[in-house]
N, C-alpha and C positions, 0 to 999 in steps of 0.2 A: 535527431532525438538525443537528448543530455538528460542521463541519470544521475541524481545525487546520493555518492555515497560516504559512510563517514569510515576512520578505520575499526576496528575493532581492541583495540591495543587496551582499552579499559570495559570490551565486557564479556560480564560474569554472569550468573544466576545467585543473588543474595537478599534476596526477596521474595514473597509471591501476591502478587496483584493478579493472575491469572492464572484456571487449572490444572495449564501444562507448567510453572514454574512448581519446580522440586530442588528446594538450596540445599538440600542435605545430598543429594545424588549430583550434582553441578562441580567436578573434581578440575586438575588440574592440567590433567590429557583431556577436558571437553572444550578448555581455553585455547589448547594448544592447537587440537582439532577445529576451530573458530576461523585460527587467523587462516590456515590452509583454506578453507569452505570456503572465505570472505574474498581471497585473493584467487580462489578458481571462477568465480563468480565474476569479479573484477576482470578478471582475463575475456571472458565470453562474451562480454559488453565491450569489451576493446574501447574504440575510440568514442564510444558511447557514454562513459563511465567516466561523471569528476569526481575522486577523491579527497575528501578532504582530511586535516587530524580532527581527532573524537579530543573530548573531553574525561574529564574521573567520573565520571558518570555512566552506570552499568547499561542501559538500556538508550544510549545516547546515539547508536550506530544501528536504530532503526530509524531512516531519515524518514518513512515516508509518514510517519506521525508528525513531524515535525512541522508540516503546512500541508495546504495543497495548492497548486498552481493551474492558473488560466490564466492565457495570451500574455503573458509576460509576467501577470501580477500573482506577487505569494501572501496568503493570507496563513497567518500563522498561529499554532494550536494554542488551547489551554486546557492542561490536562485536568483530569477527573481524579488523580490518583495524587497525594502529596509525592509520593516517588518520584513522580514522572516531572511535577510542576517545577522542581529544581533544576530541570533543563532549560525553561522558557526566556530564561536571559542571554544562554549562552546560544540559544536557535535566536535569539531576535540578533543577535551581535554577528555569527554567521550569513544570515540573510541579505545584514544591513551592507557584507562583504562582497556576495554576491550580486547585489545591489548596483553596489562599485564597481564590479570587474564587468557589467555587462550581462550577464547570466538574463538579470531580472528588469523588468522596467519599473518595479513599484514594489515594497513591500510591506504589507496591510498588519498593523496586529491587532489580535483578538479585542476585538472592543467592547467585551462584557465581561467582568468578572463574576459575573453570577450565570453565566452559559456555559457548558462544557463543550470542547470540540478539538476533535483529535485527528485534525488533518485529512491526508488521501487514503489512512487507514480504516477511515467511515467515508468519506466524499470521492465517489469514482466518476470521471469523465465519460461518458456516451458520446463518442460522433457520430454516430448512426442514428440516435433521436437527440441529441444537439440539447440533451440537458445532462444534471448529476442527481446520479443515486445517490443519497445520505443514508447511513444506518446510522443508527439509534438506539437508545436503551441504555445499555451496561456502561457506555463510556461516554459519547456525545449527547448532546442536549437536543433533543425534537427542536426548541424554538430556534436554535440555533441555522433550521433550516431557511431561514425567514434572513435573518442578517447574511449567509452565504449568498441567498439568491440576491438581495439588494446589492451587494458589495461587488459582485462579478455579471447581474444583468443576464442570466438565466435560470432556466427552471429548475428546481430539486425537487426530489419525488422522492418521499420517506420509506425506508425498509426499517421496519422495528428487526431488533434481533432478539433472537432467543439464549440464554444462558446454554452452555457456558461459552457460544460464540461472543466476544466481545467486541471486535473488529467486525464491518462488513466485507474488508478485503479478506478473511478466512473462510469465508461461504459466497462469495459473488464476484465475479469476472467478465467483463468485456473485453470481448476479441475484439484484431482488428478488422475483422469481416462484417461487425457486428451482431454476431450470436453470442451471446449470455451464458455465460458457465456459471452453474449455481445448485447450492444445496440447498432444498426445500425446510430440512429438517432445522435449517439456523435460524427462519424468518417464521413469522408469528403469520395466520392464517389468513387475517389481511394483507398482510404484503405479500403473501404469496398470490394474493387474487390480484394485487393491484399490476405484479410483474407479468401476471398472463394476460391481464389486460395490455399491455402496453408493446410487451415482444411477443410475434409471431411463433407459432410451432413449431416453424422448421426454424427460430432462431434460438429456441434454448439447449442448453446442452445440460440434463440433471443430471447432479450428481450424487451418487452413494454417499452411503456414509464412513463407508472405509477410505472412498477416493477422497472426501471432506477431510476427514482425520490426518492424508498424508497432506494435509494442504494444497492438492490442487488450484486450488483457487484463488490460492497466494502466488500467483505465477505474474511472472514477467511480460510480454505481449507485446510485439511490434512489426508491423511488414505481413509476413509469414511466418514468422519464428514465436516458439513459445517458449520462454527457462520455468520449469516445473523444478519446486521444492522437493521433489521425489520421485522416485520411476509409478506409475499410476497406476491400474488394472489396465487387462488386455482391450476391453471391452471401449474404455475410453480413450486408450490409446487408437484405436482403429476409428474412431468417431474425429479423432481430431487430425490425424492424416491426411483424413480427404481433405483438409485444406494448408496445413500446417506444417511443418519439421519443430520437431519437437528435443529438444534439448534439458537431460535429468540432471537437475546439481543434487548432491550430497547437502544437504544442509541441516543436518542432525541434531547439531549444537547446537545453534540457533533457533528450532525447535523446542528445545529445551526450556525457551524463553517464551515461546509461543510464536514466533514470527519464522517468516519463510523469506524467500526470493523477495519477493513484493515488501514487504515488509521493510526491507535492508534498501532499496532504490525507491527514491523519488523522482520521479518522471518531471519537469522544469519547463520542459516543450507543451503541455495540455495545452489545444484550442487551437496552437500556429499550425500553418499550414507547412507543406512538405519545405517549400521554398525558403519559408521563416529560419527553418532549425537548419537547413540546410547552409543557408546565410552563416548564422546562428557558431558552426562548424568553424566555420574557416578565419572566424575573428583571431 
């Protein structure tokens, strides 16, 4: 498993595109505090974790907006936000690096300028039912789920979201045992009937709305191991034990911005098998 991360070295809070950014409370001990969170983070991922340099762009060192990846191929975002879209040059130039070194075998860009689509921060990988959840609404484009499936050759199943969730990866998580970590309170009443359709009882794990708020959901996930954006409630902590070690980053600052754990790592491996990434390692 190889995560993409980018450094933090240009970000700030000096904007708000969502209701966790507050530029007037975003000082210079929350930057300082950043690069520590980024690099305790970066530690915990060890040989897991490619770093790369960030750009002058605030918001540029949350990679996992920045595409999302199956079996080798990166299909890459187009934000909703003018903020955001000033990244999409310097992500396709990245990618086309990646590309290069091996990382990727293909890399796809957004082929509609009138679709919005914001990468593995709405589009999450199921290996357990072998499609992807898309959310929807605030940031990416419903149709958009139609060019994802044709471009990668499997299924998407839409989760609208509910304001002021604007990511799907802030309120939905698959593990890798295949139970579902999720806040009901983020997805609109059809998607919440479509995910009970689809996952069993004993595979969901819901969440509060206070465990929502610390971003549970924005968590990391691989093997056995969980990296949680915050220490959780008791209650959920003993639910995820019985299968899991669980690991709490500080990631406060970054919060700040609205992203967590998840948020800041792009998973590169979606789709390969153990073998693949494994491979993958030792190039």
């Amino acid at each position: 498993m190889i995560y993409l991360l980018t450094k933090p070295n240009n970000f700030t809070v000096n904007y708000k595109i969502n209701e966790w950014m507050e530029p007037e409370k975003f000082g210079n001990s929350d930057w300082a505090k950043a690069q520590n969170e980024h690099q305790n983070l970066v530690s915990v991922l060890g040989d897991k974790a490619e770093v790369l340099d960030s750009v002058a762009l605030p918001d540029f060192v949350f990679t996992a907006n920045h595409a999302v990846v199956y079996n080798g191929k990166a299909l890459l975002s187009h934000f909703s936000n003018p903020e955001r879209q000033k990244e999409e040059a310097y992500i396709q130039r990245m990618f086309g690096c990646l590309n290069w070194d091996g990382y990727l075998d293909a890399v796809l860009p957004w082929p509609s300028h009138d679709l919005y689509f914001e990468g593995a921060g709405d589009c999450i990988w199921d290996e357990k039912r072998k499609v992807f959840w898309m959310g929807h609404g605030p940031r990416t484009s419903l149709e958009s789920r139609e060019l994802v499936a044709k471009l990668f050759g499997v299924n998407v199943l839409p989760l609208e979201l509910k304001y002021p969730w604007y990511h799907l990866d802030l309120v939905f998580c698959v593990l890798p045992g295949g139970e579902v970590m999720y806040y009901p309170g983020g997805l609109t009443q059809k998607s919440q009937e479509l995910l009970e359709w689809l996952v069993l009882p004993d595979d969901r794990i819901i969440l509060t709305k206070e465990d929502a708020e610390k971003f549970a959901a924005n968590s990391i996930s691989f093997d056995k191991e969980i990296i949680m954006s915050d220490r959780v409630s008791n209650e959920l902590i003993k639910t995820l034990k019985r299968g899991y070690y669980l690991r709490y980053m500080n990631l406060d600052s970054f919060k700040k911005a609205g992203g967590g754990a998840a948020c800041l790592a792009l998973n590169l491996d979606v789709g390969k098998s153990n073998d693949e990434w494994k491979l993958h390692i030792s190039r």
